[in-house]
C-alpha atoms as one frame of an Amber mdcrd trajectory, in Angstrom:
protein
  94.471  69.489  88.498  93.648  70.115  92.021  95.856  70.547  95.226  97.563
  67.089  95.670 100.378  67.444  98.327 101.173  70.067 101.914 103.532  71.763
 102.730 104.185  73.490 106.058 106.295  77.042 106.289 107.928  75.899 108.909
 106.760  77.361 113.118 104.026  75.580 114.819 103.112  76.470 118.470 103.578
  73.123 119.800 105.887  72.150 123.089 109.012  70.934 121.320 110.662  69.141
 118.033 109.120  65.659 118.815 105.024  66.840 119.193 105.421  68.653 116.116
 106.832  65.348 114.189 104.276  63.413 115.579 101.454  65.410 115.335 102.581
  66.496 111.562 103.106  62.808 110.656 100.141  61.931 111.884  97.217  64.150
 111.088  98.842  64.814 107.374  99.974  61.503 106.892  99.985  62.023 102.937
 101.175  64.616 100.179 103.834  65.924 102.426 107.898  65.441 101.258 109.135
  67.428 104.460 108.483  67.762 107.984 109.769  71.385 109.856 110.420  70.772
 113.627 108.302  73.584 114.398 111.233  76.300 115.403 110.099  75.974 118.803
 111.459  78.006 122.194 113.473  81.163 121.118 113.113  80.098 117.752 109.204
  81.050 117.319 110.720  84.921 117.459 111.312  84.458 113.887 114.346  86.966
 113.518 114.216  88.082 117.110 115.942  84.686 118.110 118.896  86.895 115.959
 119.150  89.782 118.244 119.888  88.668 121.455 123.010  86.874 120.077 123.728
  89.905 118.036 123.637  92.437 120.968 126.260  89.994 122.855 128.830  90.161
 120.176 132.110  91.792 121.126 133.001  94.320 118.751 129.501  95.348 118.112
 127.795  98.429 120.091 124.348  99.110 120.803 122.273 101.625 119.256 119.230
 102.427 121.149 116.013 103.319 119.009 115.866 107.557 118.057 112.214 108.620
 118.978 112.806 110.905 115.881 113.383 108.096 113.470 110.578 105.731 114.542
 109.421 105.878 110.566 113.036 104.241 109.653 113.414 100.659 109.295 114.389
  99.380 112.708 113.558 102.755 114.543 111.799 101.060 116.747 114.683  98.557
 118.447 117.905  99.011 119.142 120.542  98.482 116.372 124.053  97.561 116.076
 126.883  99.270 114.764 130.805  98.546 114.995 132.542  99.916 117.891 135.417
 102.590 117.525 138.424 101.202 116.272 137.019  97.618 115.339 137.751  96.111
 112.319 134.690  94.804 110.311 136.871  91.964 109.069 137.534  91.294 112.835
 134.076  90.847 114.151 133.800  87.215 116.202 130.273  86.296 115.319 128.925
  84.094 117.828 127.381  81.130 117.073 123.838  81.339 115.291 122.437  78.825
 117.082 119.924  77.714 114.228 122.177  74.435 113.111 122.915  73.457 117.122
 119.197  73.590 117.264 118.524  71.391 114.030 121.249  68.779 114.727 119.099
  68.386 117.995 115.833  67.953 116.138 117.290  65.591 113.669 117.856  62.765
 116.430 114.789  62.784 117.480 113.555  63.030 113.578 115.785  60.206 113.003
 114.209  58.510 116.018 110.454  58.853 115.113 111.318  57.577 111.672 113.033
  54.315 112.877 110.281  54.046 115.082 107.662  54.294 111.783 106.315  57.559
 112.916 107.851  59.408 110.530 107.299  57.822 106.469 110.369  56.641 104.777
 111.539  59.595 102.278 110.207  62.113 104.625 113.014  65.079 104.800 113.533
  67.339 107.773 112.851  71.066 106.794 115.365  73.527 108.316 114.476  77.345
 108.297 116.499  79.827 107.910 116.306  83.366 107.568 117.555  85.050 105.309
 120.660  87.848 105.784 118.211  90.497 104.410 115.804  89.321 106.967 118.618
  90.322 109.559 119.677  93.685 108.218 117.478  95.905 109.947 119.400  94.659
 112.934 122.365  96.683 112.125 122.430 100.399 112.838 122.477 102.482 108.729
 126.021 103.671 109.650 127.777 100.067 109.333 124.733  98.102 107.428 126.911
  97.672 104.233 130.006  96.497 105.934 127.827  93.868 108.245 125.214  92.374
 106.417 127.296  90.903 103.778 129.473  89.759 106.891 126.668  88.252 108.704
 125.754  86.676 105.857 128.931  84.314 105.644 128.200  84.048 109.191 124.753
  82.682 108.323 125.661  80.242 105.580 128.682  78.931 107.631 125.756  77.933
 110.276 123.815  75.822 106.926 127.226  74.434 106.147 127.909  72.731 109.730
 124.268  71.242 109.179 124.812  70.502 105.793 127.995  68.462 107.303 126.630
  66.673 109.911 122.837  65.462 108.511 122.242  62.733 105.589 121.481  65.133
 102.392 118.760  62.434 101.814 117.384  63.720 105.269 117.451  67.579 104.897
 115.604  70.147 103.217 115.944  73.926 103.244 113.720  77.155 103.361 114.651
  80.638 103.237 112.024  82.723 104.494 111.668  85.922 102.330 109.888  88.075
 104.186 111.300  91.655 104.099 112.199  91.523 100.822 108.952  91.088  99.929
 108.561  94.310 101.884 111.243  95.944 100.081 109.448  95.159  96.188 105.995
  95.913  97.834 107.471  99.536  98.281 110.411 100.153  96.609 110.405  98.038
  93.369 113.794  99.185  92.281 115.455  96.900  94.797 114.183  93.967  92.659
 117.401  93.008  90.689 119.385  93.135  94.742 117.073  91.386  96.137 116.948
  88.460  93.630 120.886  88.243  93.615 120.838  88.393  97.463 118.348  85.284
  97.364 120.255  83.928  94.658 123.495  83.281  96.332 121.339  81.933  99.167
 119.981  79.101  96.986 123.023  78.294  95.272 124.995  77.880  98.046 124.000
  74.686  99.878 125.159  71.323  97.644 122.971  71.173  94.365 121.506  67.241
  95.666 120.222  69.442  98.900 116.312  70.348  97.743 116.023  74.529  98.970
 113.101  76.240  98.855 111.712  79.154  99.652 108.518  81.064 101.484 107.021
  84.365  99.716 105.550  86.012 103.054 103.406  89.382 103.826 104.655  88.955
 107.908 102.230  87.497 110.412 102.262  89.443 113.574  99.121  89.223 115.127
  97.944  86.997 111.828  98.291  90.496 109.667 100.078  91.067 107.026 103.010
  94.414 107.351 100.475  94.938 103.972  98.132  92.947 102.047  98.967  92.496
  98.783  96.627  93.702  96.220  96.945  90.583  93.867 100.155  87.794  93.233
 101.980  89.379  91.054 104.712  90.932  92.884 105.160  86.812  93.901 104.671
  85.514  90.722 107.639  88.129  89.287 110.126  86.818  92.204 109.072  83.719
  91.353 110.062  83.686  87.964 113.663  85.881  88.019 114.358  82.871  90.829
 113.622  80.205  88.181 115.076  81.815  85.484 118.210  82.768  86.471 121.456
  81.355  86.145 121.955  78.898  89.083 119.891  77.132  90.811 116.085  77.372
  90.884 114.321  76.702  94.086 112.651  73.116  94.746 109.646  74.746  95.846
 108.086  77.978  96.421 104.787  78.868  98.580 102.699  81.566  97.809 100.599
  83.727 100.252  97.040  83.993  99.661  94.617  86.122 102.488  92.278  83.527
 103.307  89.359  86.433 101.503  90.241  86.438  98.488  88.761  84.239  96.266
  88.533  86.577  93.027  89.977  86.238  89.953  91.689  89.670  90.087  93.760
  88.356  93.158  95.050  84.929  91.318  95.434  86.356  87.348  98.945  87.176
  87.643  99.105  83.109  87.798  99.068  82.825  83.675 102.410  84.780  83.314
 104.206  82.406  86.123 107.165  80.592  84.327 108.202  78.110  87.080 109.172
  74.492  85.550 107.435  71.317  86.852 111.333  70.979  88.958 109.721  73.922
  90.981 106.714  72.973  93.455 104.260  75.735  94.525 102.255  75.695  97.161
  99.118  78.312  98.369  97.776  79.250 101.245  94.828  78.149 101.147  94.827
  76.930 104.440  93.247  79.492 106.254  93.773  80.515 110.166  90.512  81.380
 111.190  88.011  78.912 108.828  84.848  79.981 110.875  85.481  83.143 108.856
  85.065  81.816 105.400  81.676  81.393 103.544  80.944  77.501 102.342  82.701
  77.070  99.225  85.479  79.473  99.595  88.465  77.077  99.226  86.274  75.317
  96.229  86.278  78.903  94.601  89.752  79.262  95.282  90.705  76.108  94.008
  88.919  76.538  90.991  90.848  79.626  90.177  94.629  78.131  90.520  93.266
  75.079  88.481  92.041  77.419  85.425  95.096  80.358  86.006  97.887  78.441
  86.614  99.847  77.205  83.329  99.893  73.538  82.990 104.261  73.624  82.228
 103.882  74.545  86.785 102.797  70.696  87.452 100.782  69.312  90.412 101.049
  72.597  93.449  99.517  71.637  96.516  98.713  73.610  99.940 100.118  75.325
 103.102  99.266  78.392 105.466 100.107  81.792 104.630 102.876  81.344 106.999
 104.200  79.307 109.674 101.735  78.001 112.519 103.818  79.460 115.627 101.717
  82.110 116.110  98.490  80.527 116.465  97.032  79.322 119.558  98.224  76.339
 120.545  94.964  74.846 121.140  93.960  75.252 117.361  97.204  73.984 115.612
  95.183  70.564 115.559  92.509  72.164 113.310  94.738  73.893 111.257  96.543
  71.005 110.830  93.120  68.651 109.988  92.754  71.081 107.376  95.578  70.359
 105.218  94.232  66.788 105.422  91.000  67.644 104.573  91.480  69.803 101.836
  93.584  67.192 100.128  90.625  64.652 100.725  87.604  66.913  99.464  89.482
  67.332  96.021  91.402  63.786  96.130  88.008  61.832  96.344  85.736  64.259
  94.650  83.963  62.868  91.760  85.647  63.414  88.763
């Protein structure tokens, strides 16, 4: 079966919540369930958007980077530690910011739809990062003591969203980024990391559709490492369905927009995901000009033969979000996912 549905990871480089509703709603105006409001201003930082709260919060003290340790994870920016004599129990975490920013987008969202800009059924896709994400934030000394901390911090943030928006309205997406970094290079993490993400799926309410979005990085539209094949994703993919608790509703899968081989996609016939789970690939590429003719075709052809028929339809997205790309082509990139759909949804049969 080929691609029948988009899905977007969640940043676009637009001006604000409302252009990226419109223009989403618009130019993909079918095969997409949920509609992210771009995480634009300090948002489109990703995890940066983090530390500048983080370095305000009493009871916290700065750690500039060690020239020394610029190998270490977060050698290169300052970290946080607790200050002498505070209590970890008694830090005041300020206030995350991501939920104030989503109830914001949601009246417009709610807006655009009664207008009949945005389809009836269409959810609103909040991002969040994970805890994980944040953890190279805090300084070695103090990361065990503040990361599970920060954590309740974090899902205290989804839970005054949760409160306040329709659960017929919201969807949400954990970015798993560094932890993809962490199995990349140090595979024994791999039963952490999938409790970690664990309680992060099962704690919103179980009617509240959570995904989440495997990702390489994007800084500069490069990956912290290219990854040699799926099956580091596929493996994440299925401990996360598996497992006691809650499975996610959906899953996207990076794909570099070269590679269109066979040894890249195999790792597709072991993945155990249930037709409950959607997956998405990246097939949407960045920087099309670069691809030969036929590439997505090729692609294409690959899921359809690799992936096991128990996964159900799977559909398309970027390899990450869109906030990094020039603004001037997130209307291409955005055409694509349209007319990828199209070339398979009216090919000849």
């Amino acid at each position: 079966m080929p691609p029948v549905a988009a899905h977007f990871n969640g940043s676009v480089n637009l001006p604000d919540a409302e252009t990226v509703f419109r223009e989403l709603a618009t130019r993909v105006p079918l095969g997409v369930s949920r509609l992210p409001d771009g995480e634009t201003g300090d948002r489109a930082r990703w995890i940066g958007y983090q530390l500048t709260r983080l370095l305000a919060t009493p009871g916290l003290e700065r750690v500039d980077p060690d020239p020394a340790g610029a190998e270490a994870y977060g050698g290169d920016r300052p970290t946080l530690r607790l200050a002498a004599g505070v209590d970890p129990d008694g830090v005041e975490w300020p206030d995350l910011g991501y939920a104030s920013a989503y109830l914001d987008s949601y009246a417009t969202f709610a807006r655009l739809r009664a207008e009949e800009i945005v389809p009836p059924g269409v959810r609103m896709q909040a991002q969040y990062p994970t805890a994980t994400a944040i953890s190279g934030f805090f300084h070695p000394r103090d990361r065990h003591l503040l990361v599970p901390r920060y954590e309740r911090a974090l899902l205290a943030d989804l839970d005054r969203l949760v409160a306040a928006v329709p659960l017929a309205d919201l969807a949400v997406q954990w970015d798993v980024a560094v932890e993809i970094g962490m199995l990349e290079r140090a595979p024994d993490t791999f039963d952490m990391v999938v409790t970690a993400l664990g309680r992060h799926l099962d704690h919103p309410p179980p009617e509240l559709p959570v995904g989440v979005h495997l990702c390489y990085g994007d800084a500069g539209h490069r990956h912290f490492m290219q990854p040699t094949s799926l099956a580091t994703q596929v493996q994440l993919t299925n401990a996360l369905t598996q497992r006691p608790g809650r499975p996610p509703a959906w899953v996207s899968f990076t794909v570099p927009q070269d590679r269109a081989d066979e040894d890249y996609f195999a790792p597709l016939t072991g993945l155990h995901s249930s037709t409950g789970t959607e997956i998405y690939f990246a097939l949407v590429p960045y920087h099309p000009d670069d691809q030969p003719p036929g590439h997505t075709a090729a692609q294409v052809r690959l899921i359809d033969r690799l992936l096991p028929a128990t996964a159900g339809p799977w559909g398309v997205c970027t390899e990450c979000g869109m906030g990094r790309a020039e603004r001037a082509d997130v209307p291409r990139l955005l055409d694509l996912h349209r007319q990828i759909l199209d070339s398979f949804r009216f090919a000849p049969s």
